[in-house]
N, C-alpha and C positions, 0 to 999 in steps of 0.2 A: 683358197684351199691349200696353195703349196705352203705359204706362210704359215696355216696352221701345224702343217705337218712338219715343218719346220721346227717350229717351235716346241712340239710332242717330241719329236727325238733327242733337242737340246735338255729337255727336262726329264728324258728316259734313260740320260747318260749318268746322271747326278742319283739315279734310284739303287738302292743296294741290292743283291744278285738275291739275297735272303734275309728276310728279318721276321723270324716267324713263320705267322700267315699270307704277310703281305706281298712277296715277289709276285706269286703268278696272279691273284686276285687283284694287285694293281695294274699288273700288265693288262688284263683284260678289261677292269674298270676304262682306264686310259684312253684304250682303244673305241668302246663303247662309246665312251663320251667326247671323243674327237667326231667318230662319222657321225652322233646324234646330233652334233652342230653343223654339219653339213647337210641333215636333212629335214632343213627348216622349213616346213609346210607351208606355205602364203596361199591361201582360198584366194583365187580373182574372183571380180564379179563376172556372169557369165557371159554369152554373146547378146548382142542386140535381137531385137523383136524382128520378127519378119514380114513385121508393118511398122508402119510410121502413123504417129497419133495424126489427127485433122488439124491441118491450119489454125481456124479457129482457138486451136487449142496456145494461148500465149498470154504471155505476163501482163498483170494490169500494169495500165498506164502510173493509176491514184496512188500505188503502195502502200494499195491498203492489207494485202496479202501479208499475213504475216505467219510463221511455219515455227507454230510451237514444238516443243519435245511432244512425241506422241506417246503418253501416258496411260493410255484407255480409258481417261478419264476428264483430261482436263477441260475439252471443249461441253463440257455438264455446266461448266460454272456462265457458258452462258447464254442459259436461261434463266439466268439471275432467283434460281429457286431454290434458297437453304436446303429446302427440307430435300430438294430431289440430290442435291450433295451428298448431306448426311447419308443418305440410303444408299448414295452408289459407292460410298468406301466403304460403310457397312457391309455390304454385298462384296464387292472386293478383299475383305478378311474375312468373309464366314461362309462365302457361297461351295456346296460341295463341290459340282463340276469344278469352279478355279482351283479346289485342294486337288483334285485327281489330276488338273494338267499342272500341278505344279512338280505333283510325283512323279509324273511320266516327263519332265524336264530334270526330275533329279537323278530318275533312271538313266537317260540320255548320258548326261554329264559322268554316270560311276563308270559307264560300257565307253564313253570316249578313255578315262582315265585305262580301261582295260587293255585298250588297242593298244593305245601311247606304252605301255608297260612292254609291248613286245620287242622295242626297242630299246631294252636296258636288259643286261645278261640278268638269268634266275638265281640266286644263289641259295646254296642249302647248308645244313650244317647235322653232320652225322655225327654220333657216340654206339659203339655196343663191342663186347666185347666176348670173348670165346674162352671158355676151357674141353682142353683135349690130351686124352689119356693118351701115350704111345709105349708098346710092348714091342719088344725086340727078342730076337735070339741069345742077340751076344752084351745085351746090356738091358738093365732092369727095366720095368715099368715105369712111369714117371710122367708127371702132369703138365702141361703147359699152360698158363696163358697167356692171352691175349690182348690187347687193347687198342683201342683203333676213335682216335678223333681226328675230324677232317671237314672242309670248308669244300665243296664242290660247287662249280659256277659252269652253266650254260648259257650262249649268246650265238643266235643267227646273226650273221653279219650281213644287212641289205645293200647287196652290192648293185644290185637291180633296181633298187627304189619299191620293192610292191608291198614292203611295208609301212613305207613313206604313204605311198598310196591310198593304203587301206587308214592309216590316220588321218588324213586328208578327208576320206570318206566319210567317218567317224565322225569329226569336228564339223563337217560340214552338215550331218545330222545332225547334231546337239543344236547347232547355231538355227535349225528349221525347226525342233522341237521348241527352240527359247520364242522363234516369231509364233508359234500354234500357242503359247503360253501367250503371249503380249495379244492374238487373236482373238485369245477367249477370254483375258480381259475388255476389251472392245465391245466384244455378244454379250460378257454379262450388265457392261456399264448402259448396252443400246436395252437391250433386254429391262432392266429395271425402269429405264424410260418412258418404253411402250406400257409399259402395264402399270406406271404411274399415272400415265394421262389416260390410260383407261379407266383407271381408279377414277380418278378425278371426273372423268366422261361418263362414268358410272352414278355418280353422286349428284352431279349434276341432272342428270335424265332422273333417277329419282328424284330429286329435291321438283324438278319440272312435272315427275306423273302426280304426285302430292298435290300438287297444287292445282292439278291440273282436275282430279278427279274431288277435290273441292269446289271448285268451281264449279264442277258441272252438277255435284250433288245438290247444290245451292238452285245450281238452274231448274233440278230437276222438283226442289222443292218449289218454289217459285209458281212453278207452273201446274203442281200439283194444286196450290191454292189457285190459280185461278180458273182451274177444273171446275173443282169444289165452287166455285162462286159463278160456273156458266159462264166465264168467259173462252177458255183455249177447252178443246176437245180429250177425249181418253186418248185420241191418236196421237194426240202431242205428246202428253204426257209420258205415254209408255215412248215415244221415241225418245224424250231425253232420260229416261230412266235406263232405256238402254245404255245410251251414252255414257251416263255415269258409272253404269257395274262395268262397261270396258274399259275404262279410265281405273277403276278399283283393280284387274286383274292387270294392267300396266303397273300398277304400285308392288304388285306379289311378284312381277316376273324382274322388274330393277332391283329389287331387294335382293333376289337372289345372284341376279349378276354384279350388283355389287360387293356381295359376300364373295362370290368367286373370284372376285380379281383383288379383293384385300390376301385373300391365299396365297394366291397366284404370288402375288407381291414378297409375302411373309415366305415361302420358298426359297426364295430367289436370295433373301437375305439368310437365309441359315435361318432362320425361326420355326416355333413351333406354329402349324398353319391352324391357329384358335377364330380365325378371323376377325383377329381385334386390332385394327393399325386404323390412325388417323389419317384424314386426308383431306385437302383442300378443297375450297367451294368455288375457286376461276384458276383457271389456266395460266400457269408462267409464260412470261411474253417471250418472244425472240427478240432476242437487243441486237445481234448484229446482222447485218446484210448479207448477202453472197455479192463479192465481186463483180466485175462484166468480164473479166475473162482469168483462168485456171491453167496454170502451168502443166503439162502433162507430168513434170519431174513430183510432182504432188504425190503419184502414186508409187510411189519410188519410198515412199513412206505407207505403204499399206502390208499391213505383218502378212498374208496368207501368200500376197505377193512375191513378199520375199523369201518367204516359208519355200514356196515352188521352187524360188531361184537356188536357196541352198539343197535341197533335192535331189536335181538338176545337175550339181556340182556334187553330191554324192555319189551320183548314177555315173557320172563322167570319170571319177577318180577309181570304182569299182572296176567301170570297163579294164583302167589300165592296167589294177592289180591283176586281174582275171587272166589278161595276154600274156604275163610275164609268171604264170605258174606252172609254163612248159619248163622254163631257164633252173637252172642248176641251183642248189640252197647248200651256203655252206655255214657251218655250224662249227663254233668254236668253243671246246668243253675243258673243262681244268679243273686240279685237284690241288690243296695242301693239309698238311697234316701233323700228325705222329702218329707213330705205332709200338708199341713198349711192351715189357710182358710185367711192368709194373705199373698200378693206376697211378700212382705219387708222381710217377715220371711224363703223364699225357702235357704239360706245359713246359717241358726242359727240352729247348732248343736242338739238344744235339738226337734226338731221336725223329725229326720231322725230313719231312719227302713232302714233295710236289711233282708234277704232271702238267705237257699243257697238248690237247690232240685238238687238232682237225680233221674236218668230215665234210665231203660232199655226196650230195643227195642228185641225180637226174634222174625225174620221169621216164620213162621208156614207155610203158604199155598202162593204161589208166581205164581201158575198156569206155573212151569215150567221157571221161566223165568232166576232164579239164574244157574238153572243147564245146562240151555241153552248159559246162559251169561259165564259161567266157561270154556262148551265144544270149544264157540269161540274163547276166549284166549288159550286155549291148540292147535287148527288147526292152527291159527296165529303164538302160537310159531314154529308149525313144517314147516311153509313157512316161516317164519325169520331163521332158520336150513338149511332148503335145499337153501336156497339163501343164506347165508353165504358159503357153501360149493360151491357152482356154482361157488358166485365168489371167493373164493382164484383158484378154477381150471380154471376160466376164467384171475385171473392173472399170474399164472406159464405159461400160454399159451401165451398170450402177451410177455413175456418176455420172451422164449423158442424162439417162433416166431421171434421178433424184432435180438435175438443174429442171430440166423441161417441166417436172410437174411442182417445183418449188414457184413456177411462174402461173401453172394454173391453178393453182391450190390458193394462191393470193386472190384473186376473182372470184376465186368459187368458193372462199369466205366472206368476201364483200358481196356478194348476190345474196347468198346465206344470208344474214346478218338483216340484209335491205328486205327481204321476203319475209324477216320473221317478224322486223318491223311495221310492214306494209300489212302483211294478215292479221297482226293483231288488233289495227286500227279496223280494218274490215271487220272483225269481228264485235267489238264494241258498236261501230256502226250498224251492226246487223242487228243484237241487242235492242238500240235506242228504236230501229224500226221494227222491229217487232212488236214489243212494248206498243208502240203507238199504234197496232195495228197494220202496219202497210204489208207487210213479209210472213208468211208463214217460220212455222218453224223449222222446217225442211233445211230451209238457207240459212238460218242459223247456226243449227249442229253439223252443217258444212262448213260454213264461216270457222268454227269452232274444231274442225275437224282438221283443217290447211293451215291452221294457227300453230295448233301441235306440230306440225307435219316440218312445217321451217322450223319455229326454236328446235326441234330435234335435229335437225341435218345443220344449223348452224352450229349446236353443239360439235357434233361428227366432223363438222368441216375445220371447225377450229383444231379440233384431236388430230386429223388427218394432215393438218401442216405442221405439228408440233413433230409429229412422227416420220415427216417425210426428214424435213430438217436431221433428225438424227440418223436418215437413211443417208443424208449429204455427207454429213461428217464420217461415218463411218465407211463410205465410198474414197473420200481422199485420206484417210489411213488417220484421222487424225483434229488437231484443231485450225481453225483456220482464222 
C-alpha cells in the first residue's frame, strides 16, 4: 500500500495544475483508482463443518476414482445410450426452467456489476444556459447571458471498507446463483433420465400387456372350443375369459401411460408435447461400477452445496457492511467547466473554473433503523449457517442412501429376473397339465397370473437401478 501511494504522488507531480477539464477529474479519477486496488475482494472458502464425514468415508485403494469436470451432464455418457445423449443436450439448449435460471444468473451478474460501480466516482456532464434582463436607475435596460458547461464528479471514499463489503456480498451471490445454474443443469440432465427409463418402462410393460392379453385370448379361445366339445366346463371358460378382458384393460391403461411419459419427455425438451417421440424396447446398461470406497472431498463438487457455501459468505460479508453504517461517510464531490456569456466561447480555456469539496456524513439519531438493519444481517447469516449444515447433512444422506440401495437393487434385479424365469416355466408347465387333464384351470390362470406379476417387477426393478444410479451421480455433484 505505501509503495502504491508512493508511486500515485511521484506521477501527481508530473500532472499539470490545468488542462481543460482534466485537473480536478484526474485528481479524483487517481484517487478512486489507487484505493480501488486496495480493495481487492478475495471470497475464502468458509469455515469447516461442525461434523466430520465417517471413517469409512476414504479413497479407494484401485484408482479407479476418477473426478471428471462436473458438467451436468457428462456422467449420461455412461450408460452408453446415444439416444439418452442426444436428449440431455437437447434438453440442456431448449428446456424452459434452464432459460429462466440462466436469466436469473444474468440478473445476478448485472446487480454484481451495480455494486462494483459504487466504487468508482459518478460523473455527470451539464450544458444550459440563461438570459436575464436587468433595469437600473442610473443605467439602461440590458440583457445578459449566460452559459454554463461543466464535468461534475461524485465518489464516497470507503475508508471503512463497507463498500468493499457489500461487493463481497454481491459477488459471493452471483458466484451461488452460477452453482443454482450448474444445479439445475444436473435436475434437468437426472430429470430427462428418469422419465427416459420410464419411457422405455412404459413401452416395455405395454409391449408385455399385448402379448400378454394375446395370450390369454388364445387361452380363452382354446378352451372355449373344448366347452363346445364337452370337455372343460362354462366355469372355465368364463374364468379365462375373465382373464383375458383384464389383460385387454392392462393394454388401455399402458397405452395411456405410455403417452404420458412420451410428454412428460417432450416437455422436458422444449417440444411441442404431440406425444410423438421414439423410444427404445431394453434398457441401457451401466458400464461402470461404484468403487468400494468415496472420498468425502467428492462433495465438495456438489453445486447446491456450494451454492449454500457462497450464501453463507454473502450473509457473513453483509453482517460486516451492516456494523460499519454507524461510522462516518465521506464523499468527495468536484466540478470543471466554463462559463462565458458567449456560446462560441464554452471550449476556450481561458474562461473555465474548477472546484473540489469534501463532505462528511455521521449518523446521530436513525430511530433504530441502523441497528435494526445490522440485527437482520446477523439472523440471515445464522439461516445461511444452518442451511449450509442441512445441506452437506442432506448430501452425505443422498449419497449414504443412493450406495446402500445401489447394493440392494443389484439382488433385487437378479431375484426379479430368476422369478420371471421360474413362473414362466410354471406356467407352461401348468398348461402341459392341464391339457392332459391332471389340473384344473384354477391353477392355471394363477400360474398365468404370477408370470405377469415377476416380468412386471423385473421390468420395475431393472428402471429402479437405472434411476437409482443417476440418484448416485447426482449425490456426488458429478461424474465418477
Amino acid at each position: 500500500m505505501k509503495l502504491l501511494i508512493a508511486k500515485y504522488r511521484k506521477q501527481m507531480m508530473n500532472f499539470p495544475i490545468r488542462s481543460k477539464f482534466g485537473a480536478v477529474t484526474s485528481v479524483i479519477t487517481g484517487v478512486s483508482l489507487l484505493l480501488s486496488g486496495c480493495q481487492h475482494s478475495k471470497i475464502e472458502r468458509s469455515a469447516d463443518l461442525e461434523f466430520s464425514p465417517p471413517r469409512h468415508w476414504t479413497p479407494p485403494e484401485s484408482g479407479e476414482l476418477h473426478l471428471a469436470a462436473s458438467s451436468g451432464q457428462n456422467w449420461v455418457q455412461g450408460f452408453g445410450d446415444s439416444d439418452l445423449i442426444r436428449l440431455v443436450d437437447e434438453a440442456i439448449d431448449n428446456n424452459h426452467d434452464l432459460r429462466l435460471a440462466d436469466a436469473r444468473l444474468e440478473s445476478a451478474r448485472q446487480q454484481l456489476r451495480i455494486v462494483r460501480s459504487q466504487q468508482l466516482p459518478v460523473f455527470s456532464l451539464g450544458l444550459d444556459g440563461t438570459v436575464e434582463e436587468k433595469n437600473g436607475a442610473f443605467f439602461d435596460a440590458f440583457t445578459e447571458d449566460r452559459y454554463h458547461l461543466s464535468i461534475g464528479t461524485v465518489w464516497e471514499a470507503d475508508l471503512w471498507g463497507r463498500i468493499r463489503n457489500q461487493v463481497s456480498a454481491s459477488d459471493a451471490e452471483a458466484q451461488a446463483t452460477a452453482y443454482d445454474f450448474q444445479a439445475a443443469q444436473h435436475s434437468i440432465a437426472a430429470n430427462v433420465c428418469f422419465t427416459w427409463f420410464d419411457l422405455i418402462a412404459s413401452k416395455l410393460q405395454l409391449d408385455l400387456a399385448k402379448d400378454t392379453y394375446e395370450s390369454y385370448r388364445s387361452t380363452a379361445e382354446l378352451i372355449l372350443s373344448r366347452y363346445e366339445s364337452g370337455i372343460d366346463s362354462a366355469l372355465d371358460y368364463r374364468l379365462a375369459l375373465a382373464n383375458a378382458e383384464s389383460a385387454k384393460g392392462s393394454v388401455a391403461r399402458s397405452e395411456e401411460l405410455y403417452k404420458r411419459y412420451q410428454r412428460s419427455l417432450q416437455l422436458l425438451l422444449g417440444r411441442y408435447p404431440d406425444g410423438e417421440i421414439r423410444s427404445l424396447n431394453q434398457f441401457p446398461e451401466v458400464l461402470s461400477r461404484v468403487p468400494a470406497g468415496l472420498p468425502s472431498e467428492l462433495l465438495e463438487r456438489r453445486p447446491d452445496l456450494l451454492a449454500a457455501e457462497r450464501q453463507l459468505l454473502a450473509a457473513e460479508a453483509n453482517v460486516k457492511a451492516a456494523k460499519k453504517e454507524h461510522l462516518p461517510s465521506i464523499t468527495l464531490t468536484g466540478a470543471t467547466g466554463t462559463q462565458t456569456s458567449e456560446f462560441k466561447n464554452l471550449m476556450d480555456g481561458n474562461f473555465d473554473y474548477w472546484n473540489l469539496a469534501a463532505g462528511l456524513n455521521q449518523p446521530l439519531f436513525t430511530g433504530g433503523r441502523i441497528d435494526a438493519g445490522r440485527e437482520i444481517a446477523i439472523q440471515v447469516y445464522r439461516q445461511a449457517s444452518i442451511s449450509y449444515q442441512q445441506t452437506a447433512l442432506q448430501a452425505f444422506m443422498e449419497v449414504e442412501q443412493a450406495l446402500d440401495a445401489e447394493a440392494y437393487l443389484v439382488r433385487y434385479l437378479e431375484a426379479s429376473k430368476e422369478s420371471a424365469l421360474q413362473s414362466s416355466s410354471a406356467e407352461s408347465l401348468a398348461w402341459d397339465q392341464y391339457t392332459s387333464g391332471l389340473i384344473n384351470i384354477v391353477t392355471v390362470l394363477e400360474a398365468q397370473r404370477r408370470s405377469l406379476i415377476a416380468k412386471q417387477s423385473a421390468i420395475e426393478a431393472e428402471k429402479a437401478r437405472l434411476k437409482n444410479r443417476v440418484q448416485l451421480h447426482l449425490a456426488l455433484g458429478g461424474d465418477y
